[in-house]
MARVO-489439 format. One record per residue (C-alpha): residue number from 0; x, y, z. Coordinates in steps of 0.1 Angstrom, whole numbers, padded with zeros to 4 digits. Example, Ala and Ser with C-alpha at 12.3 -4.5 7.8 and 13.67 -1.06 7.14 Angstrom:
% residues 2
<pt loti="0" c1="0123" c2="-0045" c3="0078"/>
<pt loti="1" c1="0137" c2="-0011" c3="0071"/>
END
This chain:
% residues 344
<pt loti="0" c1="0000" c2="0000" c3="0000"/>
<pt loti="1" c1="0014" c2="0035" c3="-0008"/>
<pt loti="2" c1="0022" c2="0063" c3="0020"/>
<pt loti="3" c1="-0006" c2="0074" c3="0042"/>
<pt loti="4" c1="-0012" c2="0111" c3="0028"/>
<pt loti="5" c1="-0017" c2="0136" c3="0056"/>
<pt loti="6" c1="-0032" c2="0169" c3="0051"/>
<pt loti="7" c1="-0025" c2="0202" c3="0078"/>
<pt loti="8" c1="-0043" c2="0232" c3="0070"/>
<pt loti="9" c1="-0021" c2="0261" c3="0085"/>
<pt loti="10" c1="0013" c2="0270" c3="0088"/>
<pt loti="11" c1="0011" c2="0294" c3="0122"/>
<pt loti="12" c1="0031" c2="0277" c3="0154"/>
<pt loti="13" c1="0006" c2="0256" c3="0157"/>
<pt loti="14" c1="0000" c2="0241" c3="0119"/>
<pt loti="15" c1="0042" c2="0240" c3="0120"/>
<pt loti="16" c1="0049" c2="0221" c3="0150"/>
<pt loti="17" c1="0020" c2="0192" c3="0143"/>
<pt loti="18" c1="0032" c2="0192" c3="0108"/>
<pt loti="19" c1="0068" c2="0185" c3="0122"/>
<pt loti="20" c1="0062" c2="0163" c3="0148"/>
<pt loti="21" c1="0039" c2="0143" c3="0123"/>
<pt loti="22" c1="0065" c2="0137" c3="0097"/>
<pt loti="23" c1="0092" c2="0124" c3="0124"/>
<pt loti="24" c1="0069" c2="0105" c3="0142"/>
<pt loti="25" c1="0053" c2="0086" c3="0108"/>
<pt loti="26" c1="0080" c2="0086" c3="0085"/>
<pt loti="27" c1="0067" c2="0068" c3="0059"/>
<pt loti="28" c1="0038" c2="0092" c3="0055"/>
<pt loti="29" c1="0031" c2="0120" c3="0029"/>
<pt loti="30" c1="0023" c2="0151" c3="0047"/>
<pt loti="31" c1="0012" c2="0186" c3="0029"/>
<pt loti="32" c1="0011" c2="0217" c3="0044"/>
<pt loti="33" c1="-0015" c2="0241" c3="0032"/>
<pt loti="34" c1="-0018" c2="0277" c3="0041"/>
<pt loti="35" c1="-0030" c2="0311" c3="0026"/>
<pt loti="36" c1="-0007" c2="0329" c3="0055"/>
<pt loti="37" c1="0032" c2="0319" c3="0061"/>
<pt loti="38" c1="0061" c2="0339" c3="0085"/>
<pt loti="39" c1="0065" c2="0360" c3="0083"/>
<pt loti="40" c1="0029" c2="0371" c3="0080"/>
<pt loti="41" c1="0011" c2="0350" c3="0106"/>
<pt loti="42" c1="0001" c2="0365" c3="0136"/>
<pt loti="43" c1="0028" c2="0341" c3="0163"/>
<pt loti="44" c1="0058" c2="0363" c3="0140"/>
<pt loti="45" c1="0049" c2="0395" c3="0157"/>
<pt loti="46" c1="0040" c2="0380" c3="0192"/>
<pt loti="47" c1="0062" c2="0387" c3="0222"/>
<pt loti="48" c1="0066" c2="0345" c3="0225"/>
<pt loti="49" c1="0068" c2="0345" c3="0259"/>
<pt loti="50" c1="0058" c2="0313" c3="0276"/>
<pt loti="51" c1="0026" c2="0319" c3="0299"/>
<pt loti="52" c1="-0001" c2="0300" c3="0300"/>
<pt loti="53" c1="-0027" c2="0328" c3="0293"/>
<pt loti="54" c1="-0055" c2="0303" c3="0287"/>
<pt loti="55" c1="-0060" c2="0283" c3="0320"/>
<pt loti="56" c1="-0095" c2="0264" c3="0313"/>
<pt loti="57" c1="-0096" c2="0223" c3="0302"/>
<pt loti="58" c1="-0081" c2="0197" c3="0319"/>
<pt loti="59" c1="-0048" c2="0193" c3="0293"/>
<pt loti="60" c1="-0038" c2="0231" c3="0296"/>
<pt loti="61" c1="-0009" c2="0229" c3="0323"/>
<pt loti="62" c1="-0002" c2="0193" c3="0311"/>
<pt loti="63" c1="0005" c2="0207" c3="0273"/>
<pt loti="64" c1="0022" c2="0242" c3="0288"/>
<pt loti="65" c1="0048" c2="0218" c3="0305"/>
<pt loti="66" c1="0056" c2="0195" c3="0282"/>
<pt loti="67" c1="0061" c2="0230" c3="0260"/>
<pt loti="68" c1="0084" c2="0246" c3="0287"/>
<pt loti="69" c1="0104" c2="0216" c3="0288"/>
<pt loti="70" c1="0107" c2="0218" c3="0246"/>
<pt loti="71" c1="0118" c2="0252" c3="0251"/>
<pt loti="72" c1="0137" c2="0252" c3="0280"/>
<pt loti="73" c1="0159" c2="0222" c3="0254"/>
<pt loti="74" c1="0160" c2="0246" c3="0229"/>
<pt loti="75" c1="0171" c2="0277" c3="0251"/>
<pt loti="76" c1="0197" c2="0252" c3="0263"/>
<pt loti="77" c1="0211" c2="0242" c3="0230"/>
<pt loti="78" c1="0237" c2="0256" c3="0204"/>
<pt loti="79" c1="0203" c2="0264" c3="0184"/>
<pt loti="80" c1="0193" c2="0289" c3="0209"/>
<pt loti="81" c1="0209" c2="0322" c3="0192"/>
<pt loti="82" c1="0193" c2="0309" c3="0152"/>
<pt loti="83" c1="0160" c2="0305" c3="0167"/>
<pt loti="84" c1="0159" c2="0334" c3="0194"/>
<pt loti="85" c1="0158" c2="0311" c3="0222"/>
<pt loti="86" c1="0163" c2="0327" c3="0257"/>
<pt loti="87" c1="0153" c2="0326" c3="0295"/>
<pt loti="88" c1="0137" c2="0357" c3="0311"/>
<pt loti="89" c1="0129" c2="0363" c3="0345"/>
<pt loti="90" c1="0106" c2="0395" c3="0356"/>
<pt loti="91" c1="0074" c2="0404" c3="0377"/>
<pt loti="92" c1="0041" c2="0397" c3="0374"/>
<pt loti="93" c1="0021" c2="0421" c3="0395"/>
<pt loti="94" c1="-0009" c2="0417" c3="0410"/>
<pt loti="95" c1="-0030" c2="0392" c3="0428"/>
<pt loti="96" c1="-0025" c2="0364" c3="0401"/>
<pt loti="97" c1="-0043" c2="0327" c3="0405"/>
<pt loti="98" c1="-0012" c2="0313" c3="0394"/>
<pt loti="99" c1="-0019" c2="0275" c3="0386"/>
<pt loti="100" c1="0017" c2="0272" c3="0372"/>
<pt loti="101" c1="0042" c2="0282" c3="0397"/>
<pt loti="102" c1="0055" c2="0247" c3="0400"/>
<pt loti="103" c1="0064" c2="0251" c3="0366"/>
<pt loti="104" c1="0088" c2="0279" c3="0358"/>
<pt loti="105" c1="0121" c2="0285" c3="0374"/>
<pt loti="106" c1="0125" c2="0302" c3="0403"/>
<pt loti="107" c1="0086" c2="0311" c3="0414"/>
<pt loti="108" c1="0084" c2="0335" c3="0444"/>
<pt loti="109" c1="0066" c2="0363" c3="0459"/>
<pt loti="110" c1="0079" c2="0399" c3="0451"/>
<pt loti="111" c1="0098" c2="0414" c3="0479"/>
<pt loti="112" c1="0085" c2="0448" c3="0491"/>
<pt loti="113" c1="0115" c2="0462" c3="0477"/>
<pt loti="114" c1="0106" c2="0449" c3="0441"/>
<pt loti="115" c1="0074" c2="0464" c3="0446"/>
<pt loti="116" c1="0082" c2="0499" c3="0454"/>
<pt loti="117" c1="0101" c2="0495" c3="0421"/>
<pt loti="118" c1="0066" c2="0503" c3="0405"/>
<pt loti="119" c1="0049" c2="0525" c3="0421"/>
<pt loti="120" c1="0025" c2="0537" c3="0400"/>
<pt loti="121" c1="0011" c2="0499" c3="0392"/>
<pt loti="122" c1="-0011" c2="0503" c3="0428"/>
<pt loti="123" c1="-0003" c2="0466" c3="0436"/>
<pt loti="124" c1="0004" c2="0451" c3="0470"/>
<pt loti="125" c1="0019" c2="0418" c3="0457"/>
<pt loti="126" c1="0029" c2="0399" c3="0431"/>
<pt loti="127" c1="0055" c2="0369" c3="0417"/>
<pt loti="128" c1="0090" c2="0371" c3="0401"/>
<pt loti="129" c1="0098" c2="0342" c3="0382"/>
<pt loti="130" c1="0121" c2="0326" c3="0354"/>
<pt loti="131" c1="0097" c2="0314" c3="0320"/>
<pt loti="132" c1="0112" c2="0309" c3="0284"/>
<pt loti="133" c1="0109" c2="0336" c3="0250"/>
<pt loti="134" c1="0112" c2="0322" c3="0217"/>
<pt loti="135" c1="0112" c2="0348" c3="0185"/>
<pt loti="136" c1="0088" c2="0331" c3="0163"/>
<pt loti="137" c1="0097" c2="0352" c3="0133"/>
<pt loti="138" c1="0127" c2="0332" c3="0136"/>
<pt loti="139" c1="0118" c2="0295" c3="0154"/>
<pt loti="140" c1="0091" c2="0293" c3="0124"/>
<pt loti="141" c1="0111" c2="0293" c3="0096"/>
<pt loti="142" c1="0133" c2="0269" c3="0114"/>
<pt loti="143" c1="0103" c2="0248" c3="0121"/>
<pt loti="144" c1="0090" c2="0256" c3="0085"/>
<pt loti="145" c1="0129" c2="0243" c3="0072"/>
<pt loti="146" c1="0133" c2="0211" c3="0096"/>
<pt loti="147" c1="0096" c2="0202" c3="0080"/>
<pt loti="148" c1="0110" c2="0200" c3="0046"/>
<pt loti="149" c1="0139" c2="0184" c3="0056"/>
<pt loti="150" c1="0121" c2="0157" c3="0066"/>
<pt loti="151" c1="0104" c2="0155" c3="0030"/>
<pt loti="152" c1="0073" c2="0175" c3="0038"/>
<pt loti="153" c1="0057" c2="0195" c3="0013"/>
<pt loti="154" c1="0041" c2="0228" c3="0014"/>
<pt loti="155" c1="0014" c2="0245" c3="-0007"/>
<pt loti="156" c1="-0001" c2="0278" c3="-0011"/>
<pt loti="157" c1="-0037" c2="0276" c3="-0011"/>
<pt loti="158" c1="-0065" c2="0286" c3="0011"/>
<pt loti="159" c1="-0084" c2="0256" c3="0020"/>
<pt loti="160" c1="-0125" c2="0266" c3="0021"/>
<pt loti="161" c1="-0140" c2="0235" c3="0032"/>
<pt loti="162" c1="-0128" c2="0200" c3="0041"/>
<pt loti="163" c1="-0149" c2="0185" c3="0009"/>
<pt loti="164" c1="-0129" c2="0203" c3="-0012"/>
<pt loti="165" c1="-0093" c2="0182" c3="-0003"/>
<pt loti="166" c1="-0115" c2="0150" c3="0007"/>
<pt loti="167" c1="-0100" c2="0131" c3="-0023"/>
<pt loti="168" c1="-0067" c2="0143" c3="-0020"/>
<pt loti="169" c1="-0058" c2="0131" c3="0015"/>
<pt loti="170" c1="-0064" c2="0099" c3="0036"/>
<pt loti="171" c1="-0068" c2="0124" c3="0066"/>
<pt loti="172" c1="-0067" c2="0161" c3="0081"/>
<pt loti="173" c1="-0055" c2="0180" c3="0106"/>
<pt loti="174" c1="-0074" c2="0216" c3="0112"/>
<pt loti="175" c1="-0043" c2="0241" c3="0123"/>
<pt loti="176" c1="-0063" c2="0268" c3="0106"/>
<pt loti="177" c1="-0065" c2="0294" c3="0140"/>
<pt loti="178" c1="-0090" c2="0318" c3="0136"/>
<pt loti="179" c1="-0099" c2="0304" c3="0098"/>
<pt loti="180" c1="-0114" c2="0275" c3="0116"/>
<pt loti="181" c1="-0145" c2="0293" c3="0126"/>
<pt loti="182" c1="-0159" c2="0292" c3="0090"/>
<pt loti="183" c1="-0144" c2="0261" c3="0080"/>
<pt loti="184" c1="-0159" c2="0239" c3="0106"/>
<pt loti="185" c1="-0187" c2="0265" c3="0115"/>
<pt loti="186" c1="-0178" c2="0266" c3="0155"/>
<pt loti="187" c1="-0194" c2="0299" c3="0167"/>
<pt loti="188" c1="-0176" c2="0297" c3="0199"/>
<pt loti="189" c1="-0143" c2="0308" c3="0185"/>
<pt loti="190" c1="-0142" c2="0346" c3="0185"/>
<pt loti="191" c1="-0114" c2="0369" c3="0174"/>
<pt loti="192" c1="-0096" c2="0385" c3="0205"/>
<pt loti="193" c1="-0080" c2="0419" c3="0194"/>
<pt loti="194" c1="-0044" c2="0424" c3="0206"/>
<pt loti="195" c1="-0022" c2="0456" c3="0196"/>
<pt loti="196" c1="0014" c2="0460" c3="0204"/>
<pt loti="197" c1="0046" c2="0484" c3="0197"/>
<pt loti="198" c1="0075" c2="0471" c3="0192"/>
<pt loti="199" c1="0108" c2="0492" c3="0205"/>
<pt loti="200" c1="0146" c2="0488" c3="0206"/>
<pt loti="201" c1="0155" c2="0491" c3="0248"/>
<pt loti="202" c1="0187" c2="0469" c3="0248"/>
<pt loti="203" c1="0187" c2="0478" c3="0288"/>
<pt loti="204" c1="0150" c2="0464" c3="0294"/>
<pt loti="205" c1="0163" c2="0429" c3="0306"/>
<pt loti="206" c1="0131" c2="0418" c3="0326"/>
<pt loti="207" c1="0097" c2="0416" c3="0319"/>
<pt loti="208" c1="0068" c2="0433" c3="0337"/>
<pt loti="209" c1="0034" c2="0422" c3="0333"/>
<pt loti="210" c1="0002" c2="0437" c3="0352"/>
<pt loti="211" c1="-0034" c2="0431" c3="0336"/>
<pt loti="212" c1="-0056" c2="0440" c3="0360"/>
<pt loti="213" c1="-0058" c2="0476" c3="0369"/>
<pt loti="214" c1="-0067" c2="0490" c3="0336"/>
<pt loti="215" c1="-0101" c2="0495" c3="0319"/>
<pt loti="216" c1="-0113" c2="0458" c3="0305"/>
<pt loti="217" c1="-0095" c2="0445" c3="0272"/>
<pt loti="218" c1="-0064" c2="0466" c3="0280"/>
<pt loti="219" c1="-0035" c2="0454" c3="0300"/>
<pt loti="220" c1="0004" c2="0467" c3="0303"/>
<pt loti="221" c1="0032" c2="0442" c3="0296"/>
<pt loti="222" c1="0069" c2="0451" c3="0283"/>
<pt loti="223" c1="0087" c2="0420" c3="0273"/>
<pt loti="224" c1="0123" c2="0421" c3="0265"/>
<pt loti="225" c1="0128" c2="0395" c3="0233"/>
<pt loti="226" c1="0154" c2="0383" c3="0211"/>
<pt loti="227" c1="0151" c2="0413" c3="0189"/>
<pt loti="228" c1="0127" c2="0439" c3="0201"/>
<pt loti="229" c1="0109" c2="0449" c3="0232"/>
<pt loti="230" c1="0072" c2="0439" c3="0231"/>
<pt loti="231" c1="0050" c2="0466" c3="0245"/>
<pt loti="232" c1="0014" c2="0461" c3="0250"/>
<pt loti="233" c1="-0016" c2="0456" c3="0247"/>
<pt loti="234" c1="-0048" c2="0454" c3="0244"/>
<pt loti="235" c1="-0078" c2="0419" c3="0249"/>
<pt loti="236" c1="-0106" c2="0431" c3="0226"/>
<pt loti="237" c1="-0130" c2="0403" c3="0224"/>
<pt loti="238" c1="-0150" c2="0404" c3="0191"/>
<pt loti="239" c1="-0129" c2="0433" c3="0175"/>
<pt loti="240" c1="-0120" c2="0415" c3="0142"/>
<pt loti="241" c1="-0099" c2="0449" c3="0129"/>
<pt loti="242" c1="-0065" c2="0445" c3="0121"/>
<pt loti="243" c1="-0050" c2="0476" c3="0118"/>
<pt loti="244" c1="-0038" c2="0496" c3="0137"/>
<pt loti="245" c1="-0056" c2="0523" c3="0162"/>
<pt loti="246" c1="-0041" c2="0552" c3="0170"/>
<pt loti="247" c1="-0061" c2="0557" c3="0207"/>
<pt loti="248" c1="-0048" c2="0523" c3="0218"/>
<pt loti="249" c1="-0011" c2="0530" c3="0204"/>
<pt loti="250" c1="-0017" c2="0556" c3="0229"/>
<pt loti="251" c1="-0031" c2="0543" c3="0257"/>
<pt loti="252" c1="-0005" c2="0514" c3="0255"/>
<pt loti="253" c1="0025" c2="0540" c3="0253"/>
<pt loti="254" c1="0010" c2="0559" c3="0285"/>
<pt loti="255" c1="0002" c2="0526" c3="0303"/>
<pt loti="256" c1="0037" c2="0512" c3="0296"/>
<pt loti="257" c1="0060" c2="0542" c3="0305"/>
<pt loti="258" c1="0038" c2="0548" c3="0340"/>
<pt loti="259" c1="0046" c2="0513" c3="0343"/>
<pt loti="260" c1="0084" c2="0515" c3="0334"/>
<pt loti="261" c1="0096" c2="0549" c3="0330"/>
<pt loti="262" c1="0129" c2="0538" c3="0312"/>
<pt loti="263" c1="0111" c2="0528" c3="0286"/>
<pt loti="264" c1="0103" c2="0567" c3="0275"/>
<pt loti="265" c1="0126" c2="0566" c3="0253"/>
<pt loti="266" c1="0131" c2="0538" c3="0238"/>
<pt loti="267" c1="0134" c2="0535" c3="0201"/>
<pt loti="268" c1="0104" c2="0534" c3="0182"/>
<pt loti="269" c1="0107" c2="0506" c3="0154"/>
<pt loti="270" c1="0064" c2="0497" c3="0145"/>
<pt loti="271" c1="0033" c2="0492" c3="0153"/>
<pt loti="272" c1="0014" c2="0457" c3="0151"/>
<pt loti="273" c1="-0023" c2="0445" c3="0157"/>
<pt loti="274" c1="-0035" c2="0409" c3="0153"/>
<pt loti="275" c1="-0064" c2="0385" c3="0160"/>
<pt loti="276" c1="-0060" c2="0359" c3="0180"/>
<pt loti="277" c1="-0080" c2="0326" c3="0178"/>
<pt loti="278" c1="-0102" c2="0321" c3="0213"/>
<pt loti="279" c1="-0118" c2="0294" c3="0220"/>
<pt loti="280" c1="-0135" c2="0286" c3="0254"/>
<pt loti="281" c1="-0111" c2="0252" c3="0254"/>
<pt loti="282" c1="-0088" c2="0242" c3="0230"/>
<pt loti="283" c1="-0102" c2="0219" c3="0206"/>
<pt loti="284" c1="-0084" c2="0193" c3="0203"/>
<pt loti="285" c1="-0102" c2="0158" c3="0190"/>
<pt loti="286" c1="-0108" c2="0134" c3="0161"/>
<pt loti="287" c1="-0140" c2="0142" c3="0139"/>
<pt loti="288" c1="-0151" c2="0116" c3="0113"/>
<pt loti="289" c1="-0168" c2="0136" c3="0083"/>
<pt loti="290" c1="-0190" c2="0118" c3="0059"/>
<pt loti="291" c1="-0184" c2="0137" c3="0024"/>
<pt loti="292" c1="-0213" c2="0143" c3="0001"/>
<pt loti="293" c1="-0196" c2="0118" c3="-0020"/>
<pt loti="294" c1="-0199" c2="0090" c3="0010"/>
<pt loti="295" c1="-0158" c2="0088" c3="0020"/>
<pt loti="296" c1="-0151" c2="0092" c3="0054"/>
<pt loti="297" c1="-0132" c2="0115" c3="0064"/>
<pt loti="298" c1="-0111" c2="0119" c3="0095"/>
<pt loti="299" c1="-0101" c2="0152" c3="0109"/>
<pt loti="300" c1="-0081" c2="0161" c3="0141"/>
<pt loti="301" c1="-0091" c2="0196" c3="0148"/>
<pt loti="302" c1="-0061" c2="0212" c3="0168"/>
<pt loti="303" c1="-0073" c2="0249" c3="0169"/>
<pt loti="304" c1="-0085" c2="0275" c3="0197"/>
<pt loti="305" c1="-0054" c2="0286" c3="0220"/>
<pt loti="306" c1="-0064" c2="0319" c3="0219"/>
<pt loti="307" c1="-0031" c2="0342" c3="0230"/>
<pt loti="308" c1="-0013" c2="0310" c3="0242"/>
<pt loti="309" c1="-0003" c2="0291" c3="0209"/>
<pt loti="310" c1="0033" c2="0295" c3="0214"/>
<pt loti="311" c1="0027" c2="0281" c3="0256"/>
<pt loti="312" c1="0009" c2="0249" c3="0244"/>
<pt loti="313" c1="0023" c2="0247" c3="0210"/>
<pt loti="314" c1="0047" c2="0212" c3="0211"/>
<pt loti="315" c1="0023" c2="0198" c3="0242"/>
<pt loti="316" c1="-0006" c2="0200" c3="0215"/>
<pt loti="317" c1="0012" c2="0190" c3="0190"/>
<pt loti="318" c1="0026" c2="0158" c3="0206"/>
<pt loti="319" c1="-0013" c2="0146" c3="0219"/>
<pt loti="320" c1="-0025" c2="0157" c3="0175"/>
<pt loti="321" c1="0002" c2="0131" c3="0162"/>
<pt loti="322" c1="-0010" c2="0103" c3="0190"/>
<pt loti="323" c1="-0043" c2="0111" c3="0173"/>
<pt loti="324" c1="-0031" c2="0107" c3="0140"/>
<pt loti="325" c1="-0017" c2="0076" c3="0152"/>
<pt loti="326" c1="-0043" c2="0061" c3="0163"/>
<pt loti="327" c1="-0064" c2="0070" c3="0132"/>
<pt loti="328" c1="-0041" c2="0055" c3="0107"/>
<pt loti="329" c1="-0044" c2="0021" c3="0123"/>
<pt loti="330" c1="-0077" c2="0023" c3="0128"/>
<pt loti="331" c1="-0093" c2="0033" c3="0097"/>
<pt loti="332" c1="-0058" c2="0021" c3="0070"/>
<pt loti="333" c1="-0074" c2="0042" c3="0042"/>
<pt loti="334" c1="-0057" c2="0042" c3="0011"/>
<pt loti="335" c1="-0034" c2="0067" c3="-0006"/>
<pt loti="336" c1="-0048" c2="0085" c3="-0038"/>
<pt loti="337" c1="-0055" c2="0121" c3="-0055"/>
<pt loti="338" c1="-0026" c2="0148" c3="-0071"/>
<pt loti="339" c1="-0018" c2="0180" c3="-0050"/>
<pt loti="340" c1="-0023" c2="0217" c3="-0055"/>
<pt loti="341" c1="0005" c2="0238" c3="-0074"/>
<pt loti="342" c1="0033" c2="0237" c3="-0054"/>
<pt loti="343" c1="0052" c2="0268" c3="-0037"/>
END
């Protein structure tokens, strides 16, 4: 029988890493890679990467955030970290936080009074100092994207509309398609979550500082010190599907973030960025069998909803999708058939 041909429909951190995990875990399959969007246009290239697990709800979330942290924590560890911007950082999170995850990170403790009065416009009584991982997506997903074709994977431009459309071409699917997925498998309960940043050159920023809860609802203050720029942010717009850039929350960030962290006032401007991010009320994460109007069956593992925490729960996911593929190989042994889309 000829390979097992795999389809993954998107190529953000998510569509990436359960592409590459699926090609070195089943070898002898043929998997494709279809996206409209590639880095470094997605929206994980201009996130800060920091490894938090901003979504907390399911029952996998902390077990996928550490298995993640320990991926990263690797790659922060190895001669790779400088190609793919891999790095520890240790900073504050201030305020009362519900912290589920302290056992996780390096180094969790409570802020000492002294660390407090270093921000003393926040109005907060407590908070945590810890050690997480950053990883520079516009540079870990190329890497990703080259390690996949190493392997033998192949890529394709194309937008991918509806499952029945690719039913012939592959023996099964795997939905990476982020915020795409609402209209391709009609789930209403994934909404767009607004989040606008500005990015800054402060080579002296070397911790970050993160406080979301005094501020008016959907906007927060964070500074995050990456491989190449300094994150500053943001804004949590739930149902705000526009993706440029306004001018009264470029503001409001700027004013939030140098209250926050005077130092910052004059850091050097490099640009703007404002994205959507894919939330879900739990990550969906499951085999569907679809019956297609010409009677095949077709399975799809959906692996789609992580809202602001795709780069947190980005392997862990990834590892649990390829068990799923697995599993679906040898259960349903379907056969190989169908030619591809033009190639990139």
């Amino acid at each position: 029988m000829s390979s097992t041909k795999i389809g993954v429909i998107g190529a953000g951190v998510i569509g990436l890493s359960t592409a590459l995990n699926i090609v070195e875990s089943i070898p002898d399959a043929e998997v494709t890679i279809m996206a409209n969007i590639f880095s470094p246009n997605t929206t994980g290239d201009y996130s800060a990467g920091l490894w938090e697990p901003f979504v907390t709800s399911g029952a996998n979330i902390l077990r996928w955030s550490k298995v993640t942290f320990d991926h990263l924590v690797e790659l922060a560890q190895s001669p790779l970290a400088g190609r793919i911007g891999a790095q520890f950082c240790s900073g504050y999170q201030l305020g009362e936080c519900n912290i589920n995850w302290s056992d996780i990170v390096l180094g969790f403790r409570p802020m000492t009074k002294e660390e407090l009065a270093l921000f003393p416009t926040s109005g907060v009584t407590m908070g945590s100092f810890f050690t997480t991982v950053m990883i520079e997506c516009s540079m870990y997903l190329p890497w990703l994207m080259h390690r996949f074709k190493e392997k033998g994977g192949l890529v394709f431009h194309r937008r991918v509309n509806s499952f029945e459309e690719i039913a012939d071409e592959f023996d099964l699917v795997v939905n990476c398609a982020g915020l795409a997925a609402r209209d391709l498998t009609n789930d209403n309960t994934l909404k767009a979550i607004r989040g606008q940043v500005v990015k800054v050159l402060a080579p002296w920023i070397k911790h970050f500082v993160v406080l979301d809860h005094q501020y008016d609802p959907g906007h927060v203050a964070y500074v995050l010190p990456g491989a190449k720029a300094v994150t500053v942010g943001g804004t949590i717009q739930e149902g705000n599907w526009e993706e440029t850039v306004d001018e009264k929350d470029k503001l409001g960030i700027w004013k939030r973030c140098t209250e926050l962290l005077p130092s910052l006032t004059e850091a050097k401007y490099l640009y703007d960025w404002a994205g959507l991010r894919p939330f879900r009320p739990e990550v969906r994460l499951e085999l569907e069998e679809l019956k297609t109007a010409k009677g095949k069956q077709l399975p799809v593992i959906h692996n789609y909803g992580h809202g602001g925490s795709g780069v947190t729960l980005h392997w862990g996911c990834a590892l649990d999708a390829v068990a799923i593929v697995k599993d679906t190989i040898q259960k349903y042994c379907t056969k190989s058939r169908s030619t591809h889309p033009s190639k990139l």
